[in-house]
Structures are given as structure tokens and as C-alpha cells.
Residue, then its C-alpha position, 0 to 999 in steps of 0.5 A: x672583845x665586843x667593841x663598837x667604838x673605840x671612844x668607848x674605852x680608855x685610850x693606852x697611848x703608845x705615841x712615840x713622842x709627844x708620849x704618855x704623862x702621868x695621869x696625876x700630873x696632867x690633872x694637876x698641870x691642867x688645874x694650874x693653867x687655869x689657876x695656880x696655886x690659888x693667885x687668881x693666875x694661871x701658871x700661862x702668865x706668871x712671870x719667870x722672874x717672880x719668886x714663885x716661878x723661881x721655886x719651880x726652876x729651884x725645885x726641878x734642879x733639885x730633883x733632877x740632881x736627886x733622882x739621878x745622883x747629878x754632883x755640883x761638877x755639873x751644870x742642871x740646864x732647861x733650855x729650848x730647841x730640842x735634841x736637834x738643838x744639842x746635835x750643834x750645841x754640843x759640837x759648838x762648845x766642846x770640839x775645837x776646830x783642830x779636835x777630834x770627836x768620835x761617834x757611833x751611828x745607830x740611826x736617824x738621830x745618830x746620824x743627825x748629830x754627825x751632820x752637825x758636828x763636822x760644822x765644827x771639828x773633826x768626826x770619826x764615825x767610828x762604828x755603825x749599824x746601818x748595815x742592818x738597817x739600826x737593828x743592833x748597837x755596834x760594840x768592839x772599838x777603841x776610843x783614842x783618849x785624845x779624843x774630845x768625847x765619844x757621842x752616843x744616842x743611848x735609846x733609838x726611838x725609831x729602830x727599838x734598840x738601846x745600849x744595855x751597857x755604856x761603853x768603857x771609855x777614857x774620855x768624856x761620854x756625850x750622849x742623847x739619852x731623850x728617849x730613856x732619861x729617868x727610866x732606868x738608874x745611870x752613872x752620870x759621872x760617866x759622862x762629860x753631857x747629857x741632853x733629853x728632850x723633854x716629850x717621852x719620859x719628862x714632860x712635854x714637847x718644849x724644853x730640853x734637859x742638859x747635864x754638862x761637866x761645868x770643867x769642860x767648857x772654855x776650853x774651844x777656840x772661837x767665838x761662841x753665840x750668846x744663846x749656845x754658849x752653855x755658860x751663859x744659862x749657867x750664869x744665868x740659872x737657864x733664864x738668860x731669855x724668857x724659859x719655856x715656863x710651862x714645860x719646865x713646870x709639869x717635868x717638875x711635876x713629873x720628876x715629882x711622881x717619879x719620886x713618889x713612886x720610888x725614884x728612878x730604880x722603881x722606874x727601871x723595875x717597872x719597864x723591864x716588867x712591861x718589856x719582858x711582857x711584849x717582847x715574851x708576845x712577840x717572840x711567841x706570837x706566830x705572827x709577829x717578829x721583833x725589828x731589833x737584836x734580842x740583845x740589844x732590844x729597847x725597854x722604851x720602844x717595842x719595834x715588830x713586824x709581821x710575817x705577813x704584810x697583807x694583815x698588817x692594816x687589819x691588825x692596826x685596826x683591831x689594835x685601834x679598836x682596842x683603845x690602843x694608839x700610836x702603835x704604827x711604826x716608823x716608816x724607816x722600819x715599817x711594822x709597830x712600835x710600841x713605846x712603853x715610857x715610865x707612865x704606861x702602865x703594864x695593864x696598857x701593855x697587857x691590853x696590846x697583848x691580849x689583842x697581839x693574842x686574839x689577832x693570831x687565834x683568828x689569822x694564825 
């Protein structure tokens, strides 16, 4: 590759999160900051109370509900404060003091959500992987059925592991699915909540998508906040505050491109595309070796690492060079992570490829 500089070629952005949107949808989100719709006023400054921001809200439900065959048993909820957010939101309002919720551990976030749910009932961590550093999901237990819920981080961002398939439980699933919302099909009545931050495949940093079984809530004894009670953005149609309008607003036209392009099926064809092209690299390439269990390998996040450290910063630099950014791994696990989110498109793949490629006939 004869590069001088790496702003002479197109950027593929890898990021972790805040990641990759739709080229459409970033041009048309752009042109409605400046003026929405043509009302002289960017969509920065509506109102949220006006019809037309009420249409968006309307409209980003319906999607939602549409895409991931969501019934009316559940809420369709856009609020603030991330994931982190849900770890004791979801804790708050569906485990009693005397209750008792069961979690898997599969790494940082796993573990975050743990933290903050013991402020308020009891938590079996049932199963682990920290014994391998995250590297696979645990598999083989048994959920008590007067257990609350069982919790589940569905894809591990920072350790490139994700649940091929959900546990066969009978109780409620609650599950933080921020990294792999929208790319792959699901059955949502699995499932008793589901939370996602919006920055990998929805939109942007700043407001968070809940789903949550509307029978299920009212049912802890304590007294709840007014802004952590699920219900009162129910009643409220998640506009009981001033909700973070432009976020919304461009998940809204993300959920729109993924319609355009075939839905959420679409999505998961076009992501197991894009894995088997890394992972095929990484497994072949000599230089290189997957962080995760084959079995257990994420189709959003890519982790891999070298057989030699010392080559390791001249591969970030090559790949840099390339256009390719965002690809140095998470301290936890060292090495690369690739994030592959439904708008990477497989030529940003390949690009990361052919450098993997050209990096071993030079060093290997």
C-alpha cells in the first residue's frame, strides 16, 4: 500500500463505542442540526413538547416494536444515564429486599451490574468466566423458578464474547444487550427487560433504549425515586423530563436505515458475513490469535492478540496508516479488538484484512 498519509483515504472506524453510524443517517441528522425539515429551526431547539417532536417519539416506538417484534405486554422506553444507569434501575424496580436475583458474570459490565444490585436485594452470581480472564460464557446451571430474574450481559464488548444462544429459563430474563441491540433477530418475550445504550448499533451516546414486561413492575416493597421508577416514563410516554431529543432523533433514523436494508434479519446475515471474514484472518494468520472461545466469539466485537508483543505497535501503526481506527484493544485484554456494528460495511473489514495480510508476509 503506497500511503503517505492516513487523511488521504477513507476512514473504517472500528471504535468500541461511541461507533460506527450509517453514512445516510449522519448526513441527514447533520442537515436537520442546521434546519429541520425546512421550519427555519434545527432540530437542537424544538421543542419536545411540540407535535413534531412527538411524531419522532411515535415513530421510534413503532420501529422499535416493528423491528424487534416488541407486543403491547411491554413498555418502549428512551431515557438518559446509559447502561450504567440500568445496573440499579433494574435492581430498584423489580427485586425486593427479601428477593433474590441470579446473575452471570462475563466481565466488566456483568460485574458492574452486580455491584449495584446487592444495594438492593439478594445476588447469586451464579456463574462466571473470570477464571479465564471473560474469555468464554459459563453454561450448565440451574435458575431456582423463585428467582426475581436471571441478568445477562448479552455481548461483551471488552472481552469479544457473546451468548449464541439465551439460557432456557423459567423466569424473567433481564439482559444488557447495548453492544448487539438490532443485529441479530431475538425472541423478545423471553425476556422480562432489556436495556441498550444507544452509541454501538442505535444511534448516539445519549439516551438508552428500555424494554420492560409492564406486568412486572409494582410489585417491590419500597419506596421508588420519581425518575427511576419505570412507571412514571410509562405514564409519561419517556417524556416526564426534557428527553434527550437529539439522540432519540437520529436512533429513530438509524432504526429507519435498518428497515430500509431489510430489518434485523438483513443485519444478522450481514454481521456473520463480516465475522467469518475476521475471524477466518485471525485463525489463519500466524501471527495473530483469537482472545475469546471459537464457540463463544462475538459478531460485534473482534478480540485478538499477537504471538509476539514486540510487533504489536508497528501493526496499530500500519493498520493506522490504512485508514483503519479504533482497533487497539481494551486494556483488560491487550491486543485488538475490531468492532464490526451493523453499519461497518464488509469492505472495512476486508481493509483490516489485507493489512492483517500484508503485515505477516512482511514479519511472519
Amino acid at each position: 500500500m503506497n500511503l503517505t498519509s492516513v487523511d488521504q483515504i477513507k476512514k473504517q472506524n472500528f471504535c468500541s463505542g461511541p461507533a460506527i453510524l450509517p453514512a445516510p443517517v449522519i448526513a441527514e441528522a447533520a442537515a436537520a442540526a442546521a434546519d429541520w425539515n425546512g421550519s427555519g429551526l434545527s432540530i437542537l431547539e424544538i421543542s419536545h413538547r411540540s407535535k413534531e417532536f412527538v411524531a419522532v417519539m411515535e415513530e421510534a416506538e413503532s420501529l422499535t416494536r416493528e423491528l424487534l417484534q416488541v407486543s403491547d405486554d411491554y413498555a418502549v422506553l428512551f431515557l438518559t444515564g446509559g447502561a450504567s444507569s440500568q445496573f440499579y434501575m433494574t435492581a430498584h424496580n423489580l427485586l425486593g429486599e427479601n428477593d433474590r436475583a441470579y446473575y452471570v458474570n462475563t466481565g466488566t459490565w456483568s460485574t458492574k451490574a452486580i455491584k449495584e444490585a446487592k444495594l438492593y436485594g439478594q445476588v447469586v452470581e451464579v456463574a462466571s468466566s473470570a477464571d479465564t480472564n471473560f474469555s468464554y460464557i459459563p453454561k450448565g446451571y440451574d435458575i431456582p423458578a423463585d428467582a426475581r430474574y436471571l441478568h445477562l450481559t448479552s455481548n461483551n464488548t471488552i472481552f469479544g464474547t457473546q451468548y449464541q444462544q439465551f439460557p432456557d429459563v423459567s423466569v424473567p430474563i433481564v439482559s444488557d444487550m447495548s453492544s448487539d441491540i438490532f443485529s441479530r433477530p431475538f425472541d423478545v418475550n423471553r425476556f422480562g427487560l432489556i436495556y441498550a445504550g444507544a452509541q454501538k448499533n442505535l444511534g448516539p451516546a445519549g439516551v438508552t433504549l428500555v424494554l420492560v414486561r409492564k406486568d412486572l413492575l409494582g410489585k417491590v416493597n419500597r419506596d421508588i425515586p420519581t425518575m427511576l421508577n419505570y412507571e412514571t416514563h410509562i405514564k409519561k410516554g419517556s417524556a416526564f423530563n426534557t428527553p434527550p431529543v437529539y439522540p432519540i432523533f437520529v436512533s429513530m433514523l438509524t432504526m429507519r436505515w435498518i428497515k430500509q436494508h431489510g430489518g434485523v434479519a438483513a443485519m444478522a446475515e450481514r454481521n456473520e458475513a463480516k465475522a467469518d471474514l475476521i475471524y477466518q484472518e485471525i485463525d489463519r494468520n500466524p501471527l495473530f490469535v483469537g482472545a475469546a472461545a471459537k464457540e463463544d466469539r462475538s459478531r460485534m466485537n473482534a478480540t485478538f492478540v499477537m504471538h509476539h508483543t514486540d510487533l504489536e505497535g508497528a501493526f496499530l501503526e500500519a493498520a493506522t496508516n490504512a485508514g483503519c481506527v479504533g482497533i487497539k484493544g481494551h486494556r483488560s485484554v491487550g491486543g485488538f479488538r475490531a468492532s464490526i456494528y451493523n453499519a461497518m460495511p464488509i469492505e472495512g473489514v476486508q481493509t483490516l484484512v489485507d493489512v492483517m495480510q500484508e503485515f505477516a508476509r512482511q514479519h511472519a
